[in-house]
TITORVO-365776 format. One record per residue (C-alpha): x, y, z. Coordinates in steps of 0.5 Angstrom, whole numbers, plus 500, padded with zeros to 3 digits. Layout:
REM TITORVO-365776
XYZ...
END
This chain:
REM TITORVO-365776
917968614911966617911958619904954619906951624906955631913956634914956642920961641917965645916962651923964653920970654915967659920962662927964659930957661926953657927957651923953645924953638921949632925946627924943620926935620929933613924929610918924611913920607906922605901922610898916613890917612888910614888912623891909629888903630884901636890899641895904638891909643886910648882915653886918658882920665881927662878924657883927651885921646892918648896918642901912640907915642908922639903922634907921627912917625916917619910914615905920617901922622897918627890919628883919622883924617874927617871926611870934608865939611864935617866939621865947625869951628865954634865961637866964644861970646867974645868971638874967640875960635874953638875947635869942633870937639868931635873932630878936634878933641886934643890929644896927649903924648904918653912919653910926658908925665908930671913926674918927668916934667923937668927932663921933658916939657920944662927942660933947660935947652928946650923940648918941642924941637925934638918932637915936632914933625916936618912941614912934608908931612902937616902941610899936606894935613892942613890942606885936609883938616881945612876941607874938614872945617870947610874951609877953602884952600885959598884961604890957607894964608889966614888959618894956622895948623895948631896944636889944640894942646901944645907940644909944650905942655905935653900936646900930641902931633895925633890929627885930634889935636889938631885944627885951623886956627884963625889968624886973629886978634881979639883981646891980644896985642901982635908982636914978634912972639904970637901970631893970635890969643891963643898963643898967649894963653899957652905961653901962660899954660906953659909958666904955670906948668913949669913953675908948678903953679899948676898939673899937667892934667889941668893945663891939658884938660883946661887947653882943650875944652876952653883955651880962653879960661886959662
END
């Protein structure tokens, strides 16, 4: 069954050694809508938003929630979504540096598990978000709730780093390990990070101004 969040299982076919799998925490509170504080984050130097920790806990998500039809998804020349740069500008963990890389991100026995938060809590997120793009309910099937920058790169659960995804193709072929072309492109963001081919900053920056140059 196809989840709404976006497994990185697939990653192990890039790099095998860092297998990701999602999993399911048991149980949480309603979202918290009311936002971060002001001191709770703050602008990274790549001017993605630095989320309060892993951006969740127990009680919601970090982050404000847009007021319903405020934002638009964008498109690219080649018809490939972009998320509304005020509503969705991508946010960073804090707890992943590129000096921890190799106990964090890159880690053998994978990362993202540990730091995913539980469907209670992002399904009742993805119904807002959605009403924020306006787009209707009913069309929940055709959208995923993704994480602009990746929990594999040192992408935050903060409600700015995420956004409805369309389920489309346009240049990728489908297959067991991606649900659109943008899942190939982290899957390449994810080997060159990890391979040292390129920083954390440039993955995260590139990942949430333009995930199709990657």
């Amino acid at each position: 069954m196809r989840r709404h969040w976006k497994g990185v299982a697939g990653f192990g076919v890039v790099v095998a050694a860092c297998a990701l799998a999602g999993c399911t925490v048991a149980s949480a509170p309603p979202i918290n809508t009311t936002g971060a504080s002001a001191a709770a984050s703050s602008r990274a130097s790549t001017g993605l938003v630095v989320a309060n920790g892993h951006g969740w806990t127990s009680a919601g998500l970090e982050g404000p929630v847009p007021a319903s039809g405020t934002c638009h998804l964008r498109y690219t020349s080649n018809g490939e979504p972009l998320p509304d740069p005020a509503c969705t500008p991508g946010a960073i963990d804090s707890a992943v540096t590129q000096a921890n890389l190799p106990t964090t991100v890159c880690r053998k026995g994978g990362y993202t598990s540990t730091v995913r938060p539980p469907e209670t809590i992002t399904e009742p997120f993805k119904k807002k978000i959605m009403a924020a793009y306006g787009i209707p309910w009913s069309k929940a099937s055709s959208y995923e709730l993704d994480h602009l920058v990746e929990l594999a790169i040192g992408g935050a659960s903060d409600t700015r780093n995420l956004w409805p995804e369309p389920n489309t193709f346009k240049t990728a072929t489908p297959s067991q390990y991606v649900h659109n072309d943008k899942d190939q492109a982290e899957q390449t963001a994810f080997s060159n990070l990890c391979s040292g081919k390129a920083t954390l900053a440039h993955v995260q920056t590139q990942m949430a101004n333009d995930w199709t140059g990657i």
